[in-house]
N, C-alpha and C positions, 0 to 999 in steps of 0.2 A: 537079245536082238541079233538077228540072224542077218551076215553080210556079206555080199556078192564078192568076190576078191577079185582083180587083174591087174595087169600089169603091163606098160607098155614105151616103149620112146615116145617122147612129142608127136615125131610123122607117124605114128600108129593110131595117136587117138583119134577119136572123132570131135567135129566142132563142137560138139552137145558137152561129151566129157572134159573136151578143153576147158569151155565155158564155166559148169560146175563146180572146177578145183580151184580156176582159177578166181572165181565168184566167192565159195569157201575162206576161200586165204583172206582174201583180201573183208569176207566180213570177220574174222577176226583178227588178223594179224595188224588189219588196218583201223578197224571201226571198234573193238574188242578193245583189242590192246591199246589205241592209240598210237600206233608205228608209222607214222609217214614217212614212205621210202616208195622205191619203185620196185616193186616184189617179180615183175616179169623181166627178171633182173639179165637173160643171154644163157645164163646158168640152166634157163629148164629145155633149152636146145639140145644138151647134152645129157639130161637125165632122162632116167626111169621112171613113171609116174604109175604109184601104188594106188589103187581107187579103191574104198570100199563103197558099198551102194546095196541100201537096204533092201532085205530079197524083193519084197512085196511091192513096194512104194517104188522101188527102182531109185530114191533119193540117195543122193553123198551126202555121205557121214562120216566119211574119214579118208586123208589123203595124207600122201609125204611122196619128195621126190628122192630117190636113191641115183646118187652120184656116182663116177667110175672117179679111176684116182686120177688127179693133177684138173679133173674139169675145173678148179677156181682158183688155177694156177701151180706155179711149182712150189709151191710151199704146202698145199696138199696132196699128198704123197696117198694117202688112203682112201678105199670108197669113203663116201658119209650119207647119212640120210639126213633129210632137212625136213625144212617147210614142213614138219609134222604137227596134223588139227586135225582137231573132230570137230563136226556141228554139235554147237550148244543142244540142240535135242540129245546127242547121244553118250552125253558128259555123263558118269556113272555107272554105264550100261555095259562098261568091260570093253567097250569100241577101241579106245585109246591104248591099251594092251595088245589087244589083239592085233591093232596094226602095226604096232611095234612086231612084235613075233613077228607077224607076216613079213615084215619091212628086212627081219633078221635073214629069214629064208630065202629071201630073194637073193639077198645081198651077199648069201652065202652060193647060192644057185649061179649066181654072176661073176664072182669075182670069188672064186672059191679059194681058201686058208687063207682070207687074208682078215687084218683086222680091221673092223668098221666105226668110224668116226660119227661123233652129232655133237655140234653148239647147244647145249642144254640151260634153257632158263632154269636158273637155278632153284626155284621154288618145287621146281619137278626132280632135283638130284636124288630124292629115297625111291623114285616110279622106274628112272633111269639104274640107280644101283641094281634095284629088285631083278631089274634083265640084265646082268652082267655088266654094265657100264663101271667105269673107275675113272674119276676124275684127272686130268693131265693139265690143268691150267689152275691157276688160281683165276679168281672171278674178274668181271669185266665187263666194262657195259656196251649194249650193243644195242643201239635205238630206244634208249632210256631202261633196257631191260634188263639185270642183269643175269650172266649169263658164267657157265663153266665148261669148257672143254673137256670131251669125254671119249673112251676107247673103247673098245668091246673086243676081246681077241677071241680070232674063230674057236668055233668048237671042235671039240677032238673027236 
C-alpha cells in the first residue's frame, strides 16, 4: 500500500485534510476504542500534522500529530508524537510502521538531536520497542486505556 506522506502545522492544512484526520481520530479513538474525551483538545494548534493518504484513492489512512517541546505544558520538556491511527482498512498493510518512521523523521528534521516522546497503549509496547522506544513510566490509565510512557533518543 502505497502512501502520499506530508506534513504540515494546523494553518497549513487544508479544510478537507483538517476534516479527514480529524474524522479518523475520532472514528477510532472515539467509536473504536470507546474514548469519550474531547480529542480537538488546543493541543493540535501547536502541532505538526503527519498525513498519509493512499496514492490512488487519495483516502487517509494514517495520521499522528508531532508535538514541539513544553506544547502540553512544562512538564513536557520533549517533542512527542501522538494521536497516532490508521484506518481500519489499512491495519496490516505495514501503514502503522511506516508512519511511525515517517513520524521519526520529521521529528528528527524539526527538532534535531533531540529525544522524542509518545503515551504508548500499552498493548502496542513490542511495535514501539521494535522502533527504538524504551519505556520510562510504569503503566497507567488514560481514558480506560492503559497506557506506558516511552522515549526514543535521536539517532546518531
Amino acid at each position: 500500500m502505497a502512501l502520499r506522506w506530508s506534513v504540515a502545522p494546523l494553518a497549513d492544512l487544508s479544510p478537507l485534510a483538517l476534516y479527514q484526520a480529524l474524522a479518523l481520530r475520532a472514528r477510532v479513538f472515539v467509536l473504536e476504542q470507546a474514548c469519550v474525551y474531547l480529542d480537538p483538545d488546543g493541543v493540535d494548534l501547536l502541532a505538526w500534522h503527519l498525513l498519509g493518504h493512499e496514492e490512488s484513492s487519495g483516502e487517509l489512512l494514517a495520521c499522528a500529530r508531532l508535538l514541539p517541546p513544553l506544547a502540553k505544558g512544562p512538564a513536557h520538556l520533549l517533542p512527542e508524537i501522538g494521536r497516532v491511527v490508521t484506518a481500519p482498512a489499512a491495519r496490516g498493510s505495514g501503514a502503522g510502521r511506516a508512519l511511525m518512521q515517517r513520524a521519526l523523521l520529521e521529528c528528527a528534521r524539526l527538532w534535531p538531536g533531540q529525544t522524542v516522546a509518545i503515551s504508548a497503549q500499552s498493548y502496542l509496547l513490542d511495535f514501539y520497542s521494535s522502533l527504538g522506544f524504551v519505556s520510562v513510566s510504569a503503566p497507567y490509565d488514560e481514558d480506560g486505556i492503559v497506557h506506558i510512557d516511552m522515549q526514543r533518543p535521536p539517532s546518531p
